[in-house]
C-alpha positions in Angstrom: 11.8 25.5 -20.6 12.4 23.6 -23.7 13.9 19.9 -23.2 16.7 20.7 -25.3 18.3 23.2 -22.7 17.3 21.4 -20.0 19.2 18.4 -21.5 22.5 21.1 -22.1 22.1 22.4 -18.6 22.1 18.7 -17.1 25.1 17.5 -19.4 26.7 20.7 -18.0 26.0 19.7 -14.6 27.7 16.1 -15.3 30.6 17.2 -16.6 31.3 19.6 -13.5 30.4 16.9 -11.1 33.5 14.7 -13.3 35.4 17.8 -13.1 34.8 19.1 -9.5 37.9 17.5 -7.4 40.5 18.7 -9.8 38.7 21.9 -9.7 38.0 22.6 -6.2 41.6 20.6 -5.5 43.7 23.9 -7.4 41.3 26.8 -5.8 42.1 25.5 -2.5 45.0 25.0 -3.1 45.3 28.8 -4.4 44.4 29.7 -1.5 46.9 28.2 1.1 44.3 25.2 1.6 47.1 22.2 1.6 45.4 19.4 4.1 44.2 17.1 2.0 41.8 15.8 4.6 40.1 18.9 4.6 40.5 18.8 0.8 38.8 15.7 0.8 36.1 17.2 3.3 35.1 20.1 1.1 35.0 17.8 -2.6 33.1 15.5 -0.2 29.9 18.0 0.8 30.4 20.0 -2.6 29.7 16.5 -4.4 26.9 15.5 -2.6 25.2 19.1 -2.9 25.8 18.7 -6.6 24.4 15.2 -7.0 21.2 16.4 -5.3 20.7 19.5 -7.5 21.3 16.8 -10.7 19.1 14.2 -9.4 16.4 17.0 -8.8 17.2 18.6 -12.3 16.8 15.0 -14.1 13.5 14.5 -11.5 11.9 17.8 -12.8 12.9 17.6 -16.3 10.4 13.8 -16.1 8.2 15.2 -14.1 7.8 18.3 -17.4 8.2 15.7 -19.8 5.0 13.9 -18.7 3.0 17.1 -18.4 3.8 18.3 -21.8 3.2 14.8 -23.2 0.7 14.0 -21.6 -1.8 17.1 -21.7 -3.2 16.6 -25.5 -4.3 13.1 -23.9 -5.3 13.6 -20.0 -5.9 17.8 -20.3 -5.7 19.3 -16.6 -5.3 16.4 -14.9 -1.7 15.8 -16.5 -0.3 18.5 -14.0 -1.4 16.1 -11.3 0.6 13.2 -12.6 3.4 15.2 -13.3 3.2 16.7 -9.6 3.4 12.8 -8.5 5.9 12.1 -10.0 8.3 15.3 -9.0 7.2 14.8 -5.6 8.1 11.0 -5.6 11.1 11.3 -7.3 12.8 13.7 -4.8 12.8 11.1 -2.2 14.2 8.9 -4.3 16.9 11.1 -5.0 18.1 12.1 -1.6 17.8 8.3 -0.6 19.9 7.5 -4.1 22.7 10.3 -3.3 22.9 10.4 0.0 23.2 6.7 1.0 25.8 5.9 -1.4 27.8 8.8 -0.6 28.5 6.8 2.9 26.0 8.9 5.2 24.6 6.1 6.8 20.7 4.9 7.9 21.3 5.8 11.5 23.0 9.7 10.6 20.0 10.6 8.5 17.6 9.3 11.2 19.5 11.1 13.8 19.6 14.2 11.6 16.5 14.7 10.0 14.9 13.9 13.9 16.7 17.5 15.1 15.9 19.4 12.0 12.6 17.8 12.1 11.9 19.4 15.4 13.1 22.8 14.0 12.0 22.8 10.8 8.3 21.9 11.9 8.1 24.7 14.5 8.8 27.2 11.9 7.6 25.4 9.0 4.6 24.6 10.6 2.0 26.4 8.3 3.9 24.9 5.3 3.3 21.8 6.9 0.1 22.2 7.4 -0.5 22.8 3.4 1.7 20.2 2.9 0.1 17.0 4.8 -3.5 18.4 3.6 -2.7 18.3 0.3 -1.5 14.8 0.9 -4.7 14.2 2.7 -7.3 15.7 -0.5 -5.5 13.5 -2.5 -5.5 10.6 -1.2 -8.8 10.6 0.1 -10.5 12.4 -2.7 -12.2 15.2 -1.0 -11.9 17.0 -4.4 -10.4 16.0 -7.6 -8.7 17.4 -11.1 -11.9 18.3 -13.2 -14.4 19.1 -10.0 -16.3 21.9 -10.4 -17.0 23.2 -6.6 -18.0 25.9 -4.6 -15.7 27.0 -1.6 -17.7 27.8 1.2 -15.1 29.2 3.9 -14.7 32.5 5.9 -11.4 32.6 5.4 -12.0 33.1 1.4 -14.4 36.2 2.1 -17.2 36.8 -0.1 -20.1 39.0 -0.1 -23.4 39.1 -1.5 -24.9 41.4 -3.6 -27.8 43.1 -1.0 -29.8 44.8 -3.6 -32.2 44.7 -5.3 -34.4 44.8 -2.5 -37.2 42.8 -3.3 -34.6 39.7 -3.0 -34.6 40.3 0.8 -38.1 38.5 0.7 -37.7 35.7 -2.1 -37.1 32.0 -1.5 -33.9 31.8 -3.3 -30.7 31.7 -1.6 -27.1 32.9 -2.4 -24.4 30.4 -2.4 -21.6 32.5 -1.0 -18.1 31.5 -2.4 -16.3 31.4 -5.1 -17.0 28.5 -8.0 -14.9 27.6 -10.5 -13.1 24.4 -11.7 -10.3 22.3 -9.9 -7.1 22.4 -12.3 -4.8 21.7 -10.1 -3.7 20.1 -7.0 -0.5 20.4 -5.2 0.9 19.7 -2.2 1.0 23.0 -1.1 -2.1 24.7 -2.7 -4.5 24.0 -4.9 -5.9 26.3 -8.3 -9.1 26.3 -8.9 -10.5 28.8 -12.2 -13.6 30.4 -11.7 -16.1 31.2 -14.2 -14.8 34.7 -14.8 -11.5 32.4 -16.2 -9.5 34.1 -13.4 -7.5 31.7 -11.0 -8.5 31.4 -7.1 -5.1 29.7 -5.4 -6.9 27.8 -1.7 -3.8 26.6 0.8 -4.7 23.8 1.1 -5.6 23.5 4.8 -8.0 26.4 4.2 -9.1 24.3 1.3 -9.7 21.3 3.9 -11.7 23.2 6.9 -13.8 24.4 4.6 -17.5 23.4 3.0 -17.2 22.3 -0.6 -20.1 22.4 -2.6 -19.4 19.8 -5.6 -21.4 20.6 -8.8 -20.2 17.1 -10.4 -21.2 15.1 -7.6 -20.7 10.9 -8.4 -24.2 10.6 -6.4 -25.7 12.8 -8.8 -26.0 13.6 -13.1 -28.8 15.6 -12.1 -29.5 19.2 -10.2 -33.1 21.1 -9.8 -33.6 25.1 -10.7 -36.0 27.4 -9.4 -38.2 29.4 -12.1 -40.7 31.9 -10.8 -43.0 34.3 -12.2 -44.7 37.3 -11.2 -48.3 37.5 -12.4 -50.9 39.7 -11.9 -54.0 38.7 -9.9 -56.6 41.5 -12.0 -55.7 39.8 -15.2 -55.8 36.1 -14.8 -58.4 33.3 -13.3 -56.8 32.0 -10.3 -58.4 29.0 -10.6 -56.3 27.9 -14.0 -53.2 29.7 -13.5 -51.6 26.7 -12.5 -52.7 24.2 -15.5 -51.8 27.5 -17.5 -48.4 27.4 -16.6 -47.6 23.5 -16.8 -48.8 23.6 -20.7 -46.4 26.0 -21.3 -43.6 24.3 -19.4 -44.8 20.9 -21.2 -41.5 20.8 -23.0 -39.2 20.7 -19.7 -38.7 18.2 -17.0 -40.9 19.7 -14.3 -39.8 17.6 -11.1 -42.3 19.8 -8.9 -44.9 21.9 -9.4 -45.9 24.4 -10.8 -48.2 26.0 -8.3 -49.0 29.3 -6.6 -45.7 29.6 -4.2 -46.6 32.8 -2.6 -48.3 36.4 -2.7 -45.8 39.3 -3.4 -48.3 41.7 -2.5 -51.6 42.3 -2.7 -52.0 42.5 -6.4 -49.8 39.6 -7.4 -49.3 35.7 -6.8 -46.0 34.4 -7.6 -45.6 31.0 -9.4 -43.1 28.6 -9.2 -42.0 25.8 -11.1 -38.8 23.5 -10.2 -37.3 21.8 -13.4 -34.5 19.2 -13.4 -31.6 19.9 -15.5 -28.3 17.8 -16.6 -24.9 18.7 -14.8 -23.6 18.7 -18.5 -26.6 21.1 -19.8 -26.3 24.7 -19.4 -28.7 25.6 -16.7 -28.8 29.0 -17.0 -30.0 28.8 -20.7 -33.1 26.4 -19.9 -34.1 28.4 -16.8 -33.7 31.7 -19.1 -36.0 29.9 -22.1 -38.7 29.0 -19.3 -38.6 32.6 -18.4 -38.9 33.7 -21.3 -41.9 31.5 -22.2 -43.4 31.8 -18.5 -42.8 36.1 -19.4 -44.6 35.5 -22.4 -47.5 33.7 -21.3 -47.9 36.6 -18.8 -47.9 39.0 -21.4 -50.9 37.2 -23.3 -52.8 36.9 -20.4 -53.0 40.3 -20.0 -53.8 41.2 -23.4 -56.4 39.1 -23.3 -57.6 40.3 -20.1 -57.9 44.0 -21.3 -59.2 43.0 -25.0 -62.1 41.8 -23.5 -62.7 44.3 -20.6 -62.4 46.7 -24.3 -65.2 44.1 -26.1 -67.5 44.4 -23.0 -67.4 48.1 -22.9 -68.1 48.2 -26.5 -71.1 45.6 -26.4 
């Protein structure tokens, strides 16, 4: 909503709040309503009611304010400034209205101690979203900017099973969903995922379950698997291995590479573990040491059956 009808609507709002008793005062009036006690009574609650809604309406329109203003500078984590300072500024406002207004310290602790009761035994899975979200942001557990993995069974996810050869591989499937933290509120929290749709977590789910954080502070760094099938007729076993590190010469190979296992009876698999940047693009380095690892294969084969063709012809 633009600032300029917010700032009519509110002006609107003050000049009824000005206007109410007189208002109220006739209509009840109209109606038979001639106790002015009970006049008083109804201008009293009506007033308070319409304070609150003002003071929430000049709360949110900040709270807006900030976000627009503030997102060219801060991006995504504007919305969580702006959330701070909605959330903040409606306590203010019911201590601001309601004090003044002559409902006094010990009412409001008498009264919101009954509803308290009653609102928190039905309220309490809003409750529940509401004092974990309090908790992830005080404490951190994830943060505006984060990108993370939720691990949970109560956000199902399942694997592809095929193909099946995968069923006997040493890599492992991070179930979840991943995606980037945008947002955090009190009650939920927004993550987008890499497919640019948005995965909305309660936040107590969010809380019980495993986050895997791919911008960990403890870390700048993360290590990818590349493996390769090659064929045991058409290499020398002996120098596969010093083979493959030339070719990988140009990466940071933390581990490796060496003969990791036997597919079957006819091939050797080969495995090299390279480090990679959280700000580089893993999936393009692992798919250029494919290709180059693919390529090498290729060659050695050719080579192999040139001269298996140059001994036949000799």
């Amino acid at each position: 909503m633009r600032m300029s009808l917010r700032i009519a609507i509110l002006l609107f709002l003050l000049f009824l709040a000005f206007s109410l008793g007189f208002v109220i005062q006739y209509f009840l009036q109209v109606f038979g309503i001639t106790n002015q006690s009970t006049i008083n009574s109804v201008i009293f609650y009506l007033r308070i009611a319409l304070y609150v809604f003002i003071g929430l309406w000049i709360v949110s329109s900040i709270s807006e304010a900030i976000r627009v203003y503030s997102q060219r500078r801060l991006g995504i984590r504007a919305n969580v400034i702006a959330n701070s300072v909605r959330y903040f500024g409606y306590v203010i406002v019911f201590l601001l209205v309601l004090l003044p207004l002559g409902v006094g310290s010990s009412t409001l602790i008498a009264g919101s101690t009954f509803a308290g009761l009653i609102i928190g035994l039905a309220l309490q899975p809003v409750l529940s979203n509401f004092f974990a979200g309090l908790l992830i942001m005080l404490t951190g557990y994830i943060v505006v900017g984060d990108k993370i993995r939720v691990l949970s069974t109560q956000v199902p996810f399942f694997p592809a099973q095929f193909p099946a050869y995968k069923y006997f591989s040493t890599d492992f499937i991070e179930q979840g969903y991943k995606g980037t933290v945008v947002e955090i509120d009190l009650f939920y929290s927004r993550v987008l995922l890499e497919n640019l749709r948005e995965l909305r977590v309660p936040n107590i789910v969010l809380l019980n379950s495993a986050v895997l954080d791919y911008t960990s502070k403890y870390s700048e760094e993360h290590v990818i698997n590349v493996r390769v099938e090659f064929p045991l007729a058409f290499i020398d076993i002996n120098k596969l291995e010093d083979i493959v590190k030339e070719e990988l010469k140009d990466f940071n190979v933390v581990e490796g590479p060496y003969i990791n296992e036997q597919s079957d009876k006819d091939h050797v698999i080969v495995l090299a573990r390279l480090k990679v940047g959280v700000s580089e693009d893993w999936r393009k380095i692992k798919s250029n040491a494919l290709k180059r690892l693919l390529r090498l294969r290729q060659e050695l084969i050719d080579k192999k059956s040139q001269d298996s063709q140059q001994t036949k012809i000799s």
